[in-house]
ROKOLVEX-760249 format. One line per field, with one value per residue (C-alpha): x, y negated, z negated; residue in one letter; residue number from 0. Coordinates in pm, whole numbers, plus 50000, padded with zeros to 5 digits. Layout:
xx <- X,...;
yy <- Y,...;
zz <- Z,...;
torvex <- a,...;
torlum <- NUM,...;
END
This chain:
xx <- 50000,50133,50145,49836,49986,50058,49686,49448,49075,48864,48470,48222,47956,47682,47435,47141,47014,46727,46636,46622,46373,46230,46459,46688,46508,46683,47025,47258,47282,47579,47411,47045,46992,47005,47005,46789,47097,47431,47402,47533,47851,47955,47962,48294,48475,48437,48588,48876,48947,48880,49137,49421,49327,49302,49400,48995,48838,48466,48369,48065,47813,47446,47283,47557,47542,47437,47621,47936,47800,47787,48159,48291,48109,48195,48533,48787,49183,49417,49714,49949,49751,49834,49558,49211,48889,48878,48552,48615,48304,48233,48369,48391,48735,48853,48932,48632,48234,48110,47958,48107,47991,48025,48226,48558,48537,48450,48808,48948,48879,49037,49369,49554,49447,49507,49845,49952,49851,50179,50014,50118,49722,49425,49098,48790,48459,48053,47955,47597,47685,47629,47931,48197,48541,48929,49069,49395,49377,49267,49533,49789,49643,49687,50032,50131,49989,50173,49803,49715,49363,49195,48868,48637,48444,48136,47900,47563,47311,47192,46868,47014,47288,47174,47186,47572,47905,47979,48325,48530,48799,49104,49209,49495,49232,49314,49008,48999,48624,48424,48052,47853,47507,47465,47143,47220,47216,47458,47729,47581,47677,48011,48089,48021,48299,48192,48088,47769,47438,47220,47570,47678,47890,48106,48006,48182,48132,48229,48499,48864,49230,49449,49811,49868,50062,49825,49526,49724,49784,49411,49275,49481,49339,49520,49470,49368,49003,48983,48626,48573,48374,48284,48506,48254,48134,48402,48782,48776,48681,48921,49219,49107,49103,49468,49616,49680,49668,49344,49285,48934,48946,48717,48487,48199,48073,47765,47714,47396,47377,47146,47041,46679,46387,46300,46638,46690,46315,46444,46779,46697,46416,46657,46888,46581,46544,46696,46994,47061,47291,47495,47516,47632,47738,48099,48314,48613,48491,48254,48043,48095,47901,47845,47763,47490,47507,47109,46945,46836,46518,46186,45922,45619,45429,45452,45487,45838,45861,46190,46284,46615,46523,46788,46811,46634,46301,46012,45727,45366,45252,45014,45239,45513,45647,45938,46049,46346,46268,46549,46672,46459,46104,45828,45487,45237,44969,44704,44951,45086,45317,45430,45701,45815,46123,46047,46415,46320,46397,46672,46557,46252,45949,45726,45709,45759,45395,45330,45268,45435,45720,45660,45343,45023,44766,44613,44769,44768,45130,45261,45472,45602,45922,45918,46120,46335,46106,45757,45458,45209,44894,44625,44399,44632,44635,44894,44912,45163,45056,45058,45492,45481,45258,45419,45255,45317,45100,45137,45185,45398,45516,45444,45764,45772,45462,45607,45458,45734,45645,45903,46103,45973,45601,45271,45049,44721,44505,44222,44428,44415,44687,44581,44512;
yy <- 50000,49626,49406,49215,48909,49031,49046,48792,48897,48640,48692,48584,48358,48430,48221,48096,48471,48420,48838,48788,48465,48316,48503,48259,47947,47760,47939,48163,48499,48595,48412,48618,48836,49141,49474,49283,49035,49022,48832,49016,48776,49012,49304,49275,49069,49302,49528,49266,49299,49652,49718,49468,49208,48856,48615,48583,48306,48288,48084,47942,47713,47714,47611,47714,47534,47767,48048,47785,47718,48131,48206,47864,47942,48363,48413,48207,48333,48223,48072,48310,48560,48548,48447,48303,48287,47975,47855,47732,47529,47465,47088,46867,46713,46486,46722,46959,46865,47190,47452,47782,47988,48286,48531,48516,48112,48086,48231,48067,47714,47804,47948,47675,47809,48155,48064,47886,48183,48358,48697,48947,49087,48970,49169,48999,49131,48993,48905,49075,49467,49716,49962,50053,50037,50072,49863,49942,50313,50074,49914,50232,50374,50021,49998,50361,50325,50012,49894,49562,49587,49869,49883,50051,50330,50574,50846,50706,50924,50908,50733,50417,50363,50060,49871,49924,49844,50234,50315,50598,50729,50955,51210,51016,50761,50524,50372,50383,50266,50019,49885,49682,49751,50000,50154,50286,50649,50773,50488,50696,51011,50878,50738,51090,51107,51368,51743,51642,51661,51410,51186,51205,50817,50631,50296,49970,49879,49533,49491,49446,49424,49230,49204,48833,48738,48950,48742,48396,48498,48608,48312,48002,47757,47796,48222,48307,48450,48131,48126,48484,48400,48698,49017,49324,49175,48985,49045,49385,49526,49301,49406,49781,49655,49547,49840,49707,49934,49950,50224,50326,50402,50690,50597,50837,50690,50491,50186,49948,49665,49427,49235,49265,49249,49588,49690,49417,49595,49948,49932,49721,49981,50280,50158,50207,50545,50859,50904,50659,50710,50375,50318,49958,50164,50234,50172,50206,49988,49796,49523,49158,48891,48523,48633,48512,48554,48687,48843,49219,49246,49320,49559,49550,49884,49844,50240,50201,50448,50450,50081,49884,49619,49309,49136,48841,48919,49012,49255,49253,49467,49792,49985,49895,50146,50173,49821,49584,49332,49035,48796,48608,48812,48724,48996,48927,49163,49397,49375,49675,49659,49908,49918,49565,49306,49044,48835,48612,48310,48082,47915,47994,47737,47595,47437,47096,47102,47281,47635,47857,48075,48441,48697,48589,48860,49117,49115,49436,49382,49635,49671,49277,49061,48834,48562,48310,48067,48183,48153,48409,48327,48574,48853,48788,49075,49198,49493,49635,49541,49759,49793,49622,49355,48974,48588,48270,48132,47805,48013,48366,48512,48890,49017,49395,49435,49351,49036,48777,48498,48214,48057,47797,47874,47858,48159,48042,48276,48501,48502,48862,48869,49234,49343;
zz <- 50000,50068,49800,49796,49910,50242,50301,50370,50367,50558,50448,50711,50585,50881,51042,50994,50882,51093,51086,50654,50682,50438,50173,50408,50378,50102,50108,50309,50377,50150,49892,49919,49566,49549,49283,49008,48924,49236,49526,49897,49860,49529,49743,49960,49697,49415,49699,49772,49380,49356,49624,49510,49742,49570,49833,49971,50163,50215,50576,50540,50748,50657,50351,50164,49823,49640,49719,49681,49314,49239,49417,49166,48884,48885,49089,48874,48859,48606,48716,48615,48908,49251,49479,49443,49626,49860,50030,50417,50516,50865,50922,51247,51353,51583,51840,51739,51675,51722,51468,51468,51776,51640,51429,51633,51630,51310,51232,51516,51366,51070,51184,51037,50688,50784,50879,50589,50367,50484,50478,50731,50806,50802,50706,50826,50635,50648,50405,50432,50400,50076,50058,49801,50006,49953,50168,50099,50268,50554,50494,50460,50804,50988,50904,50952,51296,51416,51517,51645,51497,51314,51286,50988,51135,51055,51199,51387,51408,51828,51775,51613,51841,52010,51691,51649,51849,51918,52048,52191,51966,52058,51874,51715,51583,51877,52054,52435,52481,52308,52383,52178,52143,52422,52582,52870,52854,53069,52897,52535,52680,52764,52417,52213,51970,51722,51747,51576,51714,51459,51423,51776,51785,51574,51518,51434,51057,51108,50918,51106,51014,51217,51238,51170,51453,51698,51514,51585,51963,52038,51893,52001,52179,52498,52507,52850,52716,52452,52496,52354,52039,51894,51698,51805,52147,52306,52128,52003,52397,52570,52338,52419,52752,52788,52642,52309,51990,51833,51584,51414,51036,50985,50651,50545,50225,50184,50341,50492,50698,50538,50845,50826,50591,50592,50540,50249,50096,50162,50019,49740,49614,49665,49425,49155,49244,49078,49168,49483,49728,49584,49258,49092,48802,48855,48547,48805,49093,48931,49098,48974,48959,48773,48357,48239,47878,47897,47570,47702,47849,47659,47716,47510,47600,47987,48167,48339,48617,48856,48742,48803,48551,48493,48138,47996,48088,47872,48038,47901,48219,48227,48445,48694,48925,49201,49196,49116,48803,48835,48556,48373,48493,48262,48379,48179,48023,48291,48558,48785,49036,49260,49535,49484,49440,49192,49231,48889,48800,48757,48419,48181,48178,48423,48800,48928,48909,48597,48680,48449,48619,48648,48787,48536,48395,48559,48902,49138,49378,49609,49891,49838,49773,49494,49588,49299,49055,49209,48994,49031,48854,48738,48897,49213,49470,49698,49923,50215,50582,50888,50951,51321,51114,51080,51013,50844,50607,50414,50056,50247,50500,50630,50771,50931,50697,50389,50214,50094,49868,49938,49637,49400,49558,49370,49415,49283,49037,49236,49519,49798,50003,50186,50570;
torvex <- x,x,x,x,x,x,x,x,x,x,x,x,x,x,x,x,x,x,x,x,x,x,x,x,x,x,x,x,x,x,x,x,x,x,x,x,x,x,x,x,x,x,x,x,x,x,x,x,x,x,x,x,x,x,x,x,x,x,x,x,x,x,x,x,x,x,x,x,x,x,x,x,x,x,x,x,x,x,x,x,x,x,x,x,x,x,x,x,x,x,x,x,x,x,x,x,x,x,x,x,x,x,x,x,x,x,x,x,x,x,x,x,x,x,x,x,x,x,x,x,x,x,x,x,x,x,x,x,x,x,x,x,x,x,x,x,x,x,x,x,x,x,x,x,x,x,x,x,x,x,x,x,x,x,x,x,x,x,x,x,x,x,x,x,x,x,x,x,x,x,x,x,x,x,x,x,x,x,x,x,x,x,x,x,x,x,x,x,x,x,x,x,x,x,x,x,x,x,x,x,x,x,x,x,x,x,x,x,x,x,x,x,x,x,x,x,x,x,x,x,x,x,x,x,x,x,x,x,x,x,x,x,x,x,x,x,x,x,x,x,x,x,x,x,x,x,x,x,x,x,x,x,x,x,x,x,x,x,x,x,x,x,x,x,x,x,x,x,x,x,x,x,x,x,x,x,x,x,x,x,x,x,x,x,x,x,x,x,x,x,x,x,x,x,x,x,x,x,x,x,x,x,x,x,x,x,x,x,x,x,x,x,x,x,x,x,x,x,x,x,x,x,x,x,x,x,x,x,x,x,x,x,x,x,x,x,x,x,x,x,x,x,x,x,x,x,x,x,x,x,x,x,x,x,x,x,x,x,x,x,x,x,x,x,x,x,x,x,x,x,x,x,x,x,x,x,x,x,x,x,x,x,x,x,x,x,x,x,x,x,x,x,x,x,x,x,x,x,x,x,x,x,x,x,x,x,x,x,x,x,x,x,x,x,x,x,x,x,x;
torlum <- 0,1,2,3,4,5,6,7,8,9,10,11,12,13,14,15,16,17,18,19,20,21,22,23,24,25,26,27,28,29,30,31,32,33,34,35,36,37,38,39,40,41,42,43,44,45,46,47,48,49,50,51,52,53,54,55,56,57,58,59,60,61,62,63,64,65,66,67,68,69,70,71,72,73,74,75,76,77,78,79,80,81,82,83,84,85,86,87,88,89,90,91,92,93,94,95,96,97,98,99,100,101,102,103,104,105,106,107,108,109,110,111,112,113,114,115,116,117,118,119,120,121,122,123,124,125,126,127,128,129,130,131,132,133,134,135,136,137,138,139,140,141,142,143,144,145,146,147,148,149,150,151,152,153,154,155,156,157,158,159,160,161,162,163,164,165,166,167,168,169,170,171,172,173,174,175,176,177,178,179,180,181,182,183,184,185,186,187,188,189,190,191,192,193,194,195,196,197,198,199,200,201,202,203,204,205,206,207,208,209,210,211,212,213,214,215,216,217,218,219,220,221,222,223,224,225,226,227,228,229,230,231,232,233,234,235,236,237,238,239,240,241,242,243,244,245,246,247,248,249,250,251,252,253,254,255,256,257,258,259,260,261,262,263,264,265,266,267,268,269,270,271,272,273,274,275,276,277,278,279,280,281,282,283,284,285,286,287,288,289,290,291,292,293,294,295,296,297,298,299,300,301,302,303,304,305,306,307,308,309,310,311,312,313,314,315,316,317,318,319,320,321,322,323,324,325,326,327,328,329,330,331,332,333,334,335,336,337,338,339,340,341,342,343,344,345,346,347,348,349,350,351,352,353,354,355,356,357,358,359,360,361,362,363,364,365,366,367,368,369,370,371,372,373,374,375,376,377,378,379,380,381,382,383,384,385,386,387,388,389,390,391,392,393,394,395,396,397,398,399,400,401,402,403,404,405,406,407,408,409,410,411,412,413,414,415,416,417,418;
END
């Protein structure tokens, strides 16, 4: 393993997150809760730390104040450890008025930074995926390979290949053949990489490790395919192209894509499950996030039934069932809730306009997402739409049939929200 200051990791902020709208209304994607009590952003630097990497930067664009006021308030170093995590917000120059175009360019108009760091590679991550990762056996297998670029790897089962940048890999790991997003099915048939009927292709996890000098030469302004703006679609292929070494790192373990609101629903309500397939309880590669300092949560005869419930919330409810409870949930008495994500609040009390924060008295919720400082007030009514199912309404949103109250919204008492 290098030491960890010969590695820069470079965490991609996103977009606008349209695909995660509303839950992107009022912040950005990173920054969107998740588990009861992290945010997305905790998920690849815990990894960073977990690994030995502490020389992060987080490049960020939309809406982004509050996820800068979580990565300030929760990832501080002392001085005496090398490294840090450093926020690079989009910013127009004199020779540049443009926002980032995409995930290439948003590195691209940072390469001074990345220069100055005086690592040797650079690992660029999203900040938007749920996985527990070493990235120093990345690491271990870049180097030993004398690669270029590696990229992170995993089994795709055949019917979701169009969703994924799927590549051909040699047997030596090197890739020879890389197409993002492909449906053609002859080009599919082509691309088989694994003996595997149901996981067929090997798909591009989005996260990259770059020799730093190789990073500095693709990206300068005066490359001959400058206006490639994008890792999966644009740089990655055209290195493959010219012959250059680009390796796949084969990684099996558990990891999701949080790019949609299904997905977001889905994953979230696994983790209150059983035993889910990812756990945030890992005294050796723990999760971190901001502390709170919350009193534990309080439960005053409420039937708990697969529950991922965070502190400082106090539960008067009849019976809640297959859900995530965040900080700071206050369910009063008669309620039951089933298949749901209530996100919390961010301070105990009342509205702007005086509604008290939290779901009121005997409410019937399923299939919804809670978002942030929403006041639910009583005898409300909630239920799952049809999946292909989507509006806009002035007090939610239905996205892929799953009904999303928006933060800091006012649900008013004897309100059905059903098909």
């Amino acid at each position: 393993m290098p030491i960890s200051d010969d590695i820069l990791a470079v965490i991609l902020g996103g977009g606008q997150g349209k695909r995660l709208y509303p839950l992107t209304a009022e912040r950005a994607k990173p920054a969107v809760p998740i588990a009861g009590k992290y945010r997305l952003i905790d998920i690849p630097i815990s990894n960073c730390i977990n690994s030995g990497i502490f020389k992060i930067s987080v490049l960020t664009q939309f809406l982004s104040v509050s996820l800068h006021r979580h990565i300030s308030r929760t990832y501080v170093f002392d001085n005496f450890h090398p490294g840090g995590v450093q926020i690079w917000a989009a910013e127009q120059t004199m020779n540049n008025t443009d926002w980032y175009q995409g995930t290439a360019d948003a590195v691209r108009k940072q390469l001074q930074e990345i220069r100055s760091s005086n690592a040797k590679h650079v690992l660029i991550l999203a900040g938007d995926h749920l996985y527990r990762m070493d990235y120093a056996k990345m690491a271990e297998f870049h180097i030993e390979n004398n690669a270029d670029i590696t990229v992170a790897v995993q089994p795709v089962p055949k019917d979701e290949a169009f969703r994924f940048g799927i590549l051909k890999r040699a047997e030596d790991g090197r890739i020879t053949r890389f197409a993002e997003k492909p449906k053609d099915p002859a080009l599919l048939e082509d691309l088989v990489s694994r003996d595997d009927p149901e996981n067929p292709y090997l798909g591009s996890m989005g996260i990259y490790m770059f020799r730093m000098d190789t990073l500095l030469d693709v990206l300068r302004p005066d490359y001959a395919d400058h206006k490639l703006d994008d890792f999966g679609g644009d740089i990655i292929p055209s290195m493959i192209n010219k012959g250059k070494p680009v390796y796949g790192f084969n990684f099996e373990g558990y990891w999701r894509d949080i790019g949609t609101i299904r997905t977001f629903y889905e994953t979230n309500l696994e983790l209150a499950e059983s035993y889910p397939e990812f756990d945030f309880y890992d005294s050796e590669n723990p999760i971190f996030t901001h502390p709170r300092f919350l009193p534990g949560s309080r439960v005053y005869g409420c039937a708990l039934r697969q529950v991922l419930l965070a502190e400082g919330s106090e539960i008067y409810a009849d019976c809640i069932e297959h859900s995530v409870i965040g900080l700071r949930s206050i369910i009063d008495e008669g309620t039951n809730i089933k298949d749901t994500i209530i996100m919390g609040g961010d301070y105990y009390g009342t509205l702007i306009n005086g509604a008290p924060l939290g779901i009121g008295k005997n409410c019937n919720i399923q299939g919804a997402i809670i978002d942030k400082n929403a006041s639910i007030g009583d005898n409300v009514v909630i239920k799952p739409f049809p999946k292909d199912y989507e509006s806009d309404h002035p007090l939610y949103k239905v996205r892929e049939g799953i009904v999303i109250i928006p933060k800091n919204t006012t649900i008013p008492a004897g309100t059905v929200i059903q098909p």
